[in-house]
N, C-alpha and C positions, 0 to 999 in steps of 0.2 A: 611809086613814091621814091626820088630821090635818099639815098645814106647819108647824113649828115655828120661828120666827127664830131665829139662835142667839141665843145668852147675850152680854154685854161680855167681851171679853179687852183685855189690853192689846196684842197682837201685830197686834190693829185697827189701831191707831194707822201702824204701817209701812205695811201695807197701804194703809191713807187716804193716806200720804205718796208712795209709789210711786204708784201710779195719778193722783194727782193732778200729782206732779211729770213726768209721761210727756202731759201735756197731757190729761186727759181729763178728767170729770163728774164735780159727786157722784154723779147718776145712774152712774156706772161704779165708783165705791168701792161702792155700794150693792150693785152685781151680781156685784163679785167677794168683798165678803162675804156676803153673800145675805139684804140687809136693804133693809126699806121705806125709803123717802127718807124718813117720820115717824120710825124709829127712828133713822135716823142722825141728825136733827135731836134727838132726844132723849137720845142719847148724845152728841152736841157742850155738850150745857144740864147733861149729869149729869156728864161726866167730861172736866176740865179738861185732862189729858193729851191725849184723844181731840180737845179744839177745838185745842189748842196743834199736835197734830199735821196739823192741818184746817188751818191757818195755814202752816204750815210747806213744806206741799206747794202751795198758790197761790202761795207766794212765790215756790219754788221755776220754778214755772212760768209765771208772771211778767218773772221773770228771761229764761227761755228765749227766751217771746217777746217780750219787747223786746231780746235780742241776733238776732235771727231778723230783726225792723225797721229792727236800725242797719244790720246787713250790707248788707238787701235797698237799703235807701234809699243807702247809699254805693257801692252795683253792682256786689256782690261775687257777687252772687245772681241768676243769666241771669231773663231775665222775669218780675221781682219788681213786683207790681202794690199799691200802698203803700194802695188804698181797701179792697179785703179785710180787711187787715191793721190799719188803722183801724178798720174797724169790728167787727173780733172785741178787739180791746186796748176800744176804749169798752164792748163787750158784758160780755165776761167780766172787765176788770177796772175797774169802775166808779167804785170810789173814787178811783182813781189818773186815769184816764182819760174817767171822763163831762161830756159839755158842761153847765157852767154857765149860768141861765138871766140874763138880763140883772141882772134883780135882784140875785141871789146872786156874781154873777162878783165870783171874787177878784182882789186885786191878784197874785197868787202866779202864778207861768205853771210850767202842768201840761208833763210828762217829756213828753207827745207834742208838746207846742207847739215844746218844746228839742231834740228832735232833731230835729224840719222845719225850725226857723229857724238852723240848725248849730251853735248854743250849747253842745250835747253833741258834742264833737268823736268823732271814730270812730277806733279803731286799725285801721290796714290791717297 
């Protein structure tokens, strides 16, 4: 018997929002709907709910982890090692957090630079 992907629903959309807001992959939205990483990227380009919801859960976990960075770096969090943690915020969230290269460096100083240099204060 032939694998069939399933069909678009909109009830994708939560799903993409949960797994992604839980820190995980597209690759892991893909496995728990049980779709190619090409259809999900074809469902993000066909159904503007489906990106909005793609959006919504990186924010979402985004968020997480840079509260996870302010904690660790203000020592709220026993043997929090800040280079891990740098280098999955420049990985995974690149827009926000990728080094600029000399040429292109803005005058703008990026959310990682502000919370190392304590410009983003931390609530204890």
């Amino acid at each position: 018997m032939a694998w069939c992907e399933p069909k678009y629903k909109s009830e994708h959309c939560e799903t993409a929002i949960n797994v992604l807001t839980g820190g995980e992959s597209v690759a892991a939205v893909c496995a728990e709907i049980g779709i190619a990483r090409s259809t999900f990227y074809e469902w993000r380009d066909k159904y503007p709910e489906f990106a909005k919801a793609i959006q919504i859960g990186l924010q979402k976990a985004q968020r997480d982890w840079e509260i996870l960075g302010r904690q660790g770096i203000s020592g709220q969090i026993d043997k929090f090692s800040p280079s891990p943690w740098i280098f999955t915020m420049k990985n995974r969230f690149r827009d926000d957090y990728k080094d600029d290269s000399k040429e292109e460096k803005s005058t703008e100083t990026s959310v990682l630079e502000k919370i190392l240099n304590g410009e983003i204060t931390v609530n204890k």
